[in-house]
C-alpha positions as CSV (number, residue, x, y, z in Angstrom):
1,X,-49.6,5.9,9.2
2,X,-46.2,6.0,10.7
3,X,-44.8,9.6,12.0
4,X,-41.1,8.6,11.9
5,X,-39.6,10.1,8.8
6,X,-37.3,7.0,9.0
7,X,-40.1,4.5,8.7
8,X,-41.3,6.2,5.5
9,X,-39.5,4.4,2.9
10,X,-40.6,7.2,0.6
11,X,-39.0,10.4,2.4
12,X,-36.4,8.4,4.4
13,X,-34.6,12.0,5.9
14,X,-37.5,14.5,6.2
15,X,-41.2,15.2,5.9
16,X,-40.8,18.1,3.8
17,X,-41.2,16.8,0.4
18,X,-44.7,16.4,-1.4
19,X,-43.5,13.4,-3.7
20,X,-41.4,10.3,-3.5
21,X,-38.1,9.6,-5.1
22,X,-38.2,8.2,-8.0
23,X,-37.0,4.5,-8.2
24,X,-34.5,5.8,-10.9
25,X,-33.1,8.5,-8.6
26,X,-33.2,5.9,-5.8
27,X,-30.8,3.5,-6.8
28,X,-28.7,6.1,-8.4
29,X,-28.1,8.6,-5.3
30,X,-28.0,5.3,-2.6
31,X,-24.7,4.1,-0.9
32,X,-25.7,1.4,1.1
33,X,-24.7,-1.0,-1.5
34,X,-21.3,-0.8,-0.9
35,X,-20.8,2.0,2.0
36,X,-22.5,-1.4,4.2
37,X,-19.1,-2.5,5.0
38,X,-18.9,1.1,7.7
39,X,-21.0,-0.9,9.7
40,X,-19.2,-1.7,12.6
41,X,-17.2,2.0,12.8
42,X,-20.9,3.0,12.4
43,X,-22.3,1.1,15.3
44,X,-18.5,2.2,17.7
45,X,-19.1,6.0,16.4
46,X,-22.9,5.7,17.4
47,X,-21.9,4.2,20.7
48,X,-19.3,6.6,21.5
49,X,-21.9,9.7,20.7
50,X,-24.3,8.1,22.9
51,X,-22.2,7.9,25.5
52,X,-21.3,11.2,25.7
53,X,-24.7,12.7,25.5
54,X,-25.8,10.4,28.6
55,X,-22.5,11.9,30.1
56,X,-23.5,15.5,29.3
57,X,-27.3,14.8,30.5
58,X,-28.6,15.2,26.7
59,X,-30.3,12.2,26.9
60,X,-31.1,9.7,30.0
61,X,-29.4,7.1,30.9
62,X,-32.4,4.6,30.1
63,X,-31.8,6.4,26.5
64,X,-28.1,5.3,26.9
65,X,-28.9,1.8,27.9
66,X,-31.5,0.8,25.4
67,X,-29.6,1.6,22.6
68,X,-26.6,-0.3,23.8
69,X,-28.9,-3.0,23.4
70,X,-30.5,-2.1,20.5
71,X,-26.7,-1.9,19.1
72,X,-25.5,-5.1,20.0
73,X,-28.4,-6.7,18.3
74,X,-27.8,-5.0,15.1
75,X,-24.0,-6.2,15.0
76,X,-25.4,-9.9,15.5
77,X,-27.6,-9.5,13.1
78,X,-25.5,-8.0,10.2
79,X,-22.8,-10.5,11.4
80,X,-25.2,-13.6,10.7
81,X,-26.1,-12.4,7.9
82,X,-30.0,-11.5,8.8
83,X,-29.9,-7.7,8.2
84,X,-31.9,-6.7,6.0
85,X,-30.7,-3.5,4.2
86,X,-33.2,-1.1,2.4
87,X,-32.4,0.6,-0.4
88,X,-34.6,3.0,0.4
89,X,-32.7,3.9,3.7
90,X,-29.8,5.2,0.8
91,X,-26.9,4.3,3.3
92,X,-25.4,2.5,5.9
93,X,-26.2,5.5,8.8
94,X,-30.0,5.4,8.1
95,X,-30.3,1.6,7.7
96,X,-29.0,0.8,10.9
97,X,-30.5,4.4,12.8
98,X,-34.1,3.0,11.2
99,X,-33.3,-0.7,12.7
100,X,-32.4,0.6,16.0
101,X,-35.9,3.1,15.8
102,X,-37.5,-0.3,15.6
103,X,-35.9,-2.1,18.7
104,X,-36.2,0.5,21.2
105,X,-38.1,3.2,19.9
106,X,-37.4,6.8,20.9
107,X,-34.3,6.0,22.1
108,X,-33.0,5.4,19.1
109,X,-34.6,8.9,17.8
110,X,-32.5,10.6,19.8
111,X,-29.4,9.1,19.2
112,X,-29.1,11.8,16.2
113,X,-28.8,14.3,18.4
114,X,-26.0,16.8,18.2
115,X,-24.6,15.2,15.1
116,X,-25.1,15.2,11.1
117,X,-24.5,12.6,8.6
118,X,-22.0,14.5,7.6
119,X,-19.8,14.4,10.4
120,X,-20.7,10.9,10.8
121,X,-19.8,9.7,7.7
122,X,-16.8,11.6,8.1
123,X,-16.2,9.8,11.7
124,X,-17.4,6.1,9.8
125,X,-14.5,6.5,6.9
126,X,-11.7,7.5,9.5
127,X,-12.6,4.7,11.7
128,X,-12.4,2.2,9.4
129,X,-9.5,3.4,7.5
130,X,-7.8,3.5,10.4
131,X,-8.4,0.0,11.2
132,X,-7.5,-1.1,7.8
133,X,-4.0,1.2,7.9
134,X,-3.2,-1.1,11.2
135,X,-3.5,-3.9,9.3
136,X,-1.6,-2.8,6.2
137,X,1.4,-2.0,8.3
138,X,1.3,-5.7,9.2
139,X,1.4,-7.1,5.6
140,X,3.9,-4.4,4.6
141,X,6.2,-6.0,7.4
142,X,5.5,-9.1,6.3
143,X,6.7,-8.8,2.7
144,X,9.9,-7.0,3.7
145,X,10.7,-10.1,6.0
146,X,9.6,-12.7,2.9
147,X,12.6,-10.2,0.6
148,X,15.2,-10.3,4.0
149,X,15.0,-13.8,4.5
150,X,15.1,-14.8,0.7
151,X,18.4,-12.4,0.9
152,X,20.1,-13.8,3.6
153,X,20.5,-16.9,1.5
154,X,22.0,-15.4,-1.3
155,X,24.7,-12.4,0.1
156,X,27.4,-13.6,-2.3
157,X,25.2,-15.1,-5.1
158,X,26.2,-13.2,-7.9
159,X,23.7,-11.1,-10.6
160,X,24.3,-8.6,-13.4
161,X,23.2,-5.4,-12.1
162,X,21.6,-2.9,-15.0
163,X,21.5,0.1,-15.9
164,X,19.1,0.8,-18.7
165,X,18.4,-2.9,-18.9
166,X,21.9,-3.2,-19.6
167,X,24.6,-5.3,-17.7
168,X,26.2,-2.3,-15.9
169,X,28.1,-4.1,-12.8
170,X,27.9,-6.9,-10.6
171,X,26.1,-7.1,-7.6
172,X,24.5,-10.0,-5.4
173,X,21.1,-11.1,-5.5
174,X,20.6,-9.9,-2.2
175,X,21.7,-6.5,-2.2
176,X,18.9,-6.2,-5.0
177,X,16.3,-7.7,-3.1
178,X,17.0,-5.5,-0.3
179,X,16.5,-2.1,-2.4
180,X,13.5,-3.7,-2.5
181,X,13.3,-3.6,1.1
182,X,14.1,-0.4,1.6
183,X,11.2,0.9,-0.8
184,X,8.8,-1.1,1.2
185,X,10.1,0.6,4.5
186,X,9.3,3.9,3.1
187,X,5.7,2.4,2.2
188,X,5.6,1.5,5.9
189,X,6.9,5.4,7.0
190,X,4.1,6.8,4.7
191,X,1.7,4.8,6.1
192,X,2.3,5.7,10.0
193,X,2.7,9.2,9.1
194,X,-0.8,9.4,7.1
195,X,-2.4,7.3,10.4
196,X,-2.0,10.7,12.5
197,X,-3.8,12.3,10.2
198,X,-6.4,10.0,9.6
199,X,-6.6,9.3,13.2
200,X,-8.4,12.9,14.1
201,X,-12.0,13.0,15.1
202,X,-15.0,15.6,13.0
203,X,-17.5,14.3,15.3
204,X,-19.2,17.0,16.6
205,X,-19.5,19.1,13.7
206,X,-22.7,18.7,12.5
207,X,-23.5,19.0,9.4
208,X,-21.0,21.9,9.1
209,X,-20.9,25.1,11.3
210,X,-21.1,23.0,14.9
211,X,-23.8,22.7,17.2
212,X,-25.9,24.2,20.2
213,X,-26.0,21.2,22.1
214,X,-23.2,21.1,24.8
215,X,-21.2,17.9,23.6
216,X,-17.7,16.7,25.0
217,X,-16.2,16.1,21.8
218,X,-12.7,15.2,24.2
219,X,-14.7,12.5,25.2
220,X,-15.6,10.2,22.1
221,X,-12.2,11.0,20.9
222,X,-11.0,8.9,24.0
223,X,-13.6,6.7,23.9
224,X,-12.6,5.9,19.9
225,X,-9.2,6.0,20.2
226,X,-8.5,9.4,18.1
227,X,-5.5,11.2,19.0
228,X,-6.5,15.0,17.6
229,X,-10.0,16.8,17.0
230,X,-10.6,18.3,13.4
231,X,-10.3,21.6,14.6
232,X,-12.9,23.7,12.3
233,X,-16.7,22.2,11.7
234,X,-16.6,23.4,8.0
235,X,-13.0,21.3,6.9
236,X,-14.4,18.7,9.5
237,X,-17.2,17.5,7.3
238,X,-15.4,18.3,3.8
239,X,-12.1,17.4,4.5
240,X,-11.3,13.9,2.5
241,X,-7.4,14.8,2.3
242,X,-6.6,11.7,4.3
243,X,-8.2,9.6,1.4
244,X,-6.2,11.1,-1.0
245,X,-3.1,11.1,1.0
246,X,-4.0,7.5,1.4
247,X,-4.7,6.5,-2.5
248,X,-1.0,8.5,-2.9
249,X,0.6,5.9,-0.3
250,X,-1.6,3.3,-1.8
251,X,-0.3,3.7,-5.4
252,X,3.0,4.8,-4.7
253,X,3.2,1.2,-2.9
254,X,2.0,-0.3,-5.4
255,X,4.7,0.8,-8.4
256,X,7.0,-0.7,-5.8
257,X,5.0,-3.8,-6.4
258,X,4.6,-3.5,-9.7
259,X,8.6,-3.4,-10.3
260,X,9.3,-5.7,-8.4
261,X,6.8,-7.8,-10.0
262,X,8.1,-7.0,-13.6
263,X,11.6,-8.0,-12.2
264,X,10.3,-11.5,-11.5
265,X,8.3,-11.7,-14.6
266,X,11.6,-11.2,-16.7
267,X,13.9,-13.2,-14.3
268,X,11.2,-16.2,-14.7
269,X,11.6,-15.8,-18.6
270,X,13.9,-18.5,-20.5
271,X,15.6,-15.4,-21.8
272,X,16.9,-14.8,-18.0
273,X,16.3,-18.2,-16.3
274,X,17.5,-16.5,-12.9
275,X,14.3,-17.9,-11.1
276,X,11.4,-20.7,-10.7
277,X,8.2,-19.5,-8.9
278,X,6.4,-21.9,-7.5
279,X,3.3,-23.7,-9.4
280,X,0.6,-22.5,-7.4
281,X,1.7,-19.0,-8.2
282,X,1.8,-20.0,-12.1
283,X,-1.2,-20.9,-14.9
284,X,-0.9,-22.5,-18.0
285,X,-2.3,-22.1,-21.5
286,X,-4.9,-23.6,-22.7
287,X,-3.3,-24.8,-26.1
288,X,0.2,-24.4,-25.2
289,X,1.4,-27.5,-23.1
290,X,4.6,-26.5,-22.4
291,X,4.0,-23.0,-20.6
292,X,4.8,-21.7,-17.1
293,X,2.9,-18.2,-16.8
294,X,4.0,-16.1,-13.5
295,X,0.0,-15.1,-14.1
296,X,0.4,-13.8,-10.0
297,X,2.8,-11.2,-10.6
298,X,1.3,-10.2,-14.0
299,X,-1.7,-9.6,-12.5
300,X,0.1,-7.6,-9.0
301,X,1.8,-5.2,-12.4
302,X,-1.4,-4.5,-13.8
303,X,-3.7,-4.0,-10.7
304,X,-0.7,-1.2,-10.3
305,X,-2.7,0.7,-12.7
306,X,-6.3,0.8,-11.0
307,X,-5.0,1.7,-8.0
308,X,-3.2,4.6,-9.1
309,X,-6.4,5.6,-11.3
310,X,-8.3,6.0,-8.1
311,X,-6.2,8.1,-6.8
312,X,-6.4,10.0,-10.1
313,X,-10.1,9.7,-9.5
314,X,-10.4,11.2,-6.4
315,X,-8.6,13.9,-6.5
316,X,-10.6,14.9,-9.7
317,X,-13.4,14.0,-7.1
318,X,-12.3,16.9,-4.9
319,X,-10.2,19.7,-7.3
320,X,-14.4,21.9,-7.7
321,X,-15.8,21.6,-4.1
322,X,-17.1,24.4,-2.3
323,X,-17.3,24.3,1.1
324,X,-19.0,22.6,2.7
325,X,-20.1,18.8,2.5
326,X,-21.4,18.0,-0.9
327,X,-23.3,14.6,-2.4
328,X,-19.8,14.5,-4.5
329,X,-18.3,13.2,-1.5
330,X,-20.2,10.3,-1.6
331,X,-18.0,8.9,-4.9
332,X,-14.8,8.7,-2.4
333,X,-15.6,5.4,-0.4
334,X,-15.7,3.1,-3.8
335,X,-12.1,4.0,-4.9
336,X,-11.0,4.0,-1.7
337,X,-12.5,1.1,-0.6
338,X,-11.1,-0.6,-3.7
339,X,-7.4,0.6,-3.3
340,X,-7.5,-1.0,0.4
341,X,-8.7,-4.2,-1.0
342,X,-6.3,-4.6,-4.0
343,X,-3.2,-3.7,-2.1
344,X,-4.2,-5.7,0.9
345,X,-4.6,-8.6,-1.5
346,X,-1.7,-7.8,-3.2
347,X,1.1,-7.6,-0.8
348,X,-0.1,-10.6,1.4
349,X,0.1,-12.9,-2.3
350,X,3.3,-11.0,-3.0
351,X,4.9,-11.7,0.0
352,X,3.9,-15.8,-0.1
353,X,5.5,-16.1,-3.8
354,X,8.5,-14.3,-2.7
355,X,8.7,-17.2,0.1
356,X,8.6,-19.8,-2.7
357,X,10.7,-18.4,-4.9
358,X,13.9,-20.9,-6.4
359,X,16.7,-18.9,-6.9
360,X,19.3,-20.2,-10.2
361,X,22.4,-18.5,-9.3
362,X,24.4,-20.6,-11.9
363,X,22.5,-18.6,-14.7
364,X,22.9,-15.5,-12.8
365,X,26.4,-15.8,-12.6
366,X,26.7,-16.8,-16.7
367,X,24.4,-13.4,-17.1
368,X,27.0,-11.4,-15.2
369,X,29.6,-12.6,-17.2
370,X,28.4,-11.6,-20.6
371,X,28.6,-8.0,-19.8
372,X,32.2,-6.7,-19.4
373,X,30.3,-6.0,-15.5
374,X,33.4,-5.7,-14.4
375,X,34.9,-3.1,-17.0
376,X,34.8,0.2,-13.8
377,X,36.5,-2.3,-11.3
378,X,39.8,-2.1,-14.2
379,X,38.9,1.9,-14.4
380,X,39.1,2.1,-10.6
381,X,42.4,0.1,-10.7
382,X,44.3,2.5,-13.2
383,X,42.9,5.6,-11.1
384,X,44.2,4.2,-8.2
385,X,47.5,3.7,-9.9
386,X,47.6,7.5,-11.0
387,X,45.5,8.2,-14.4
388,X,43.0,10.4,-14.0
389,X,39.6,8.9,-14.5
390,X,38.9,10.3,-17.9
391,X,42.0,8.6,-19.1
392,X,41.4,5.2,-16.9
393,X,37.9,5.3,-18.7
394,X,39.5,5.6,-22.2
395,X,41.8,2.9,-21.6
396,X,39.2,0.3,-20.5
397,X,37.3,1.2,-23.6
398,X,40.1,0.1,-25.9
399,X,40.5,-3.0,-23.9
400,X,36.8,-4.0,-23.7
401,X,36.4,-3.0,-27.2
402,X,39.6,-5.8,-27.9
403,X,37.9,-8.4,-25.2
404,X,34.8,-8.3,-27.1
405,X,36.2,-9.1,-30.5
406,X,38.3,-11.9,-29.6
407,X,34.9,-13.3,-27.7
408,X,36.6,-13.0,-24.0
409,X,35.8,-11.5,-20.7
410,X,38.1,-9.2,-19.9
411,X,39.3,-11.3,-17.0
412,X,40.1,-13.6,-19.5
413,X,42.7,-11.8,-21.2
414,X,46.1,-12.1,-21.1
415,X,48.1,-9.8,-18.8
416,X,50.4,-9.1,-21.7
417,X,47.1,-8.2,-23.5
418,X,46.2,-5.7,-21.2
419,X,49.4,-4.1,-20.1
420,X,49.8,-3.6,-23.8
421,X,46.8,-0.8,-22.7
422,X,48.6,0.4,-20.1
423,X,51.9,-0.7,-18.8
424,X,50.4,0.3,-15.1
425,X,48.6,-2.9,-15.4
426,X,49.9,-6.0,-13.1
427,X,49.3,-9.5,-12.4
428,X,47.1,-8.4,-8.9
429,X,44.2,-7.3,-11.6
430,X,42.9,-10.4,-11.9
431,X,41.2,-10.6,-8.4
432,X,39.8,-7.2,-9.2
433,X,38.5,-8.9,-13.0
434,X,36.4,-11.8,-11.3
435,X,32.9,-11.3,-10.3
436,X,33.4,-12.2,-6.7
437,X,36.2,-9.7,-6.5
438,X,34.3,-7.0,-7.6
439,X,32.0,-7.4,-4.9
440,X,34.0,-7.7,-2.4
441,X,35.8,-4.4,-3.0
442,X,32.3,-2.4,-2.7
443,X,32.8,-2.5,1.1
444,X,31.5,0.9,1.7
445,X,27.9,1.6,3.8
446,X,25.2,0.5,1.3
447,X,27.0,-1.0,-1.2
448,X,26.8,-4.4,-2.4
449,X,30.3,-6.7,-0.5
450,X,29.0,-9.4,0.8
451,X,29.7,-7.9,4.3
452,X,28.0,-4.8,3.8
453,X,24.9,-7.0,3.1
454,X,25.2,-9.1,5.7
455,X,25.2,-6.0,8.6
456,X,22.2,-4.8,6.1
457,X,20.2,-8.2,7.0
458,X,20.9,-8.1,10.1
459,X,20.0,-4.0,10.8
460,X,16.8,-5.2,8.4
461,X,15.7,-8.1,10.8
462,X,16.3,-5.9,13.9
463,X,13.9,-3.3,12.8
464,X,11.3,-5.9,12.0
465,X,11.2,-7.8,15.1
């Protein structure tokens, strides 16, 4: 019978216990199911630790060498699919330390040395999290180039712009689409910021107070790319604040998605008509012939709410712990896992509809109309000829109030009509009154003139080179 604890499928960590695990407790305490997807930061962390304890003269070079190989068979194998993962190995750590046991033998004993699966884990999750934020920050590029370059078509296309779902004033398509923008740049800030934090290396703190062997922890930082060392052995192994700081960015990214998602759901709606998505993006019903459903965008809105219940999850997951590690830790790599794959999923289909979408500027324009949008560019005019605002405000009311029962824009009254509001009231009100003129006089940084939108495009496209 075998003397390697890790070819006893029964005890897979230590000889100490008198029974097996029970097949119940077995499935219910293992990992490997979905913590298998580690196993590449696995097999770089492993190499890295390796390295350094053939470097320090903790184990011989021949040690070094044979697992190298050992390692490079394991990543073909998993890669073609011939791995064969063992429950009873619980994780991804001991399924691929047991495989490596078998192809070179003590070598791959000792590559444990000096290290815990607690800081490994630890090392695994970073690693790949890391990897995955790198190609986050792509996407998140991506979709705020898709919402630029749909602007840049449409600086002086007209839209009602609300206020509690109410026409408020006008303001072109693009200037919306690029508020848009700017939440996704934030996203992108968040994201680089929370990489320097994820990007710090607990290898080398055991399984939690350090350990007697003399490593070079300086070493597999450089060799993995880390830019910082966890800097105490017990927060090292326990630490999962760059999870939750990432399910934060994650969700927070997300409810940009989601409104922006509900936006195209209404503007898709015969009730708005502003826009056509594209058919592939649509479904259809399955008794009702005539239907359209943005299904894509529907489904962006509600995944909104999974990914903000893992981060709800986990930081229930982590309000009771004690120091140190605990099994509880385990239950972070599922929600996590999951918010990387939704919004991953999410923002590269979001950013491909936007691409596609057919903008109706006609109805947009008939939507701006219907509002009295322009009712604070006639308040503005009076201030600027003396009332107070208060007053200015007062007076449009009255004259709004008369527009709306005679069935007229207030661009479409009479100027005898509305100097009978206010005798301050002249014929040069009527560029103010259209849609296009209101605009235009919103020239100041960040507002919505066609100009101002234009150098916003342009500062936009710069930045995402």
């Amino acid at each position: 019978m075998s003397t390697n604890p890790l070819d006893n499928k029964a005890q897979a960590w230590s000889a100490l216990f008198s029974e097996p695990m029970s097949e119940l407790v077995k499935r219910y305490t293992a990992s490997v199911g979905f913590d298998q997807r580690l196993w590449r930061a696995d097999i770089d962390g492993s190499l890295a630790h390796a390295e350094m304890l053939a470097a320090q003269g903790i184990i011989a070079a021949q040690d070094l060498a044979d697992i190298r190989r050992g390692m490079a068979q394991i990543g073909e194998e998993i890669e073609s699919g011939r791995f064969e993962w063992k429950l009873d190995l619980e994780d991804v750590h001991l399924n691929i330390e047991a495989r490596l046991t078998q192809l070179v033998g003590d070598a791959g004993k000792r590559l444990h040395t000096g290290r815990s699966r607690n800081d490994q884990v630890a090392t695994d999750v970073r690693l790949w999290l890391r990897g995955e934020i790198d190609g986050l920050a792509a996407l998140l590029a991506d979709m705020q180039r898709s919402l630029v370059e749909l602007a840049a078509q449409h600086a002086e296309t007209v839209m009602p712009g609300f206020t509690h779902m109410q026409v408020a004033q006008p303001v072109s398509l693009a200037h919306h689409l690029l508020a848009y923008v700017e939440m996704f740049a934030r996203d992108a800030e968040r994201l680089a910021d929370l990489r320097r934090r994820t990007n710090r290396l607990p290898l080398g703190a055991a399984a939690l107070a350090g350990t007697s062997y003399p490593i070079d922890r300086e070493q597999v930082a450089r060799s993995l790319g880390f830019e910082a060392l966890s800097q105490n052995s017990l927060d090292a192994v326990s630490d999962r604040d760059f999870a939750l700081e990432f399910a934060a960015f994650a969700s927070i990214c997300m409810v940009h998605v989601s409104r922006l998602a509900e936006e195209l759901v209404l503007w898709m709606s015969q009730n708005f008509g502003f826009i056509d998505l594209a058919d592939r993006y649509c479904t259809g019903s399955s008794i009702m012939p005539q239907k359209r459903n943005p299904d894509v965008a529907e489904l962006a809105r509600g995944k909104t709410g999974r990914v903000v219940g893992h981060l709800m999850g986990l930081l229930t997951l982590m309000k009771g712990q004690p120091l140190a590690y605990n099994k509880d830790n385990q239950e972070d790599k599922e929600p996590l896992f999951d918010s990387v794959d939704t919004l991953r999923d999410t923002l590269r289909i979001m950013a491909e509809m936007v691409g596609g979408i057919v903008v109706k500027p006609e109805a947009m324009e008939r939507a701006a109309l219907r509002g009295y949008a322009t009712a604070t560019d006639l308040a503005d005019y009076l201030v600027k000829k003396g009332l107070a605002f208060r007053d200015a405000h007062e007076v449009v009311a009255h004259a709004v109030k008369a527009a709306m029962q005679q069935g007229l824009d207030l661009a479409q009254l009479p100027l005898a009509t509305l100097q009978g509001f206010h005798a301050a009231i002249g014929p040069d009100v009527f560029e103010l009154l259209s849609l296009r003129g209101s605009l235009g006089t919103r020239n100041g940084l960040g507002g919505t003139a066609p100009a101002q939108v234009r150098s916003q495009i342009e500062r936009h496209r710069a930045r995402l080179a």
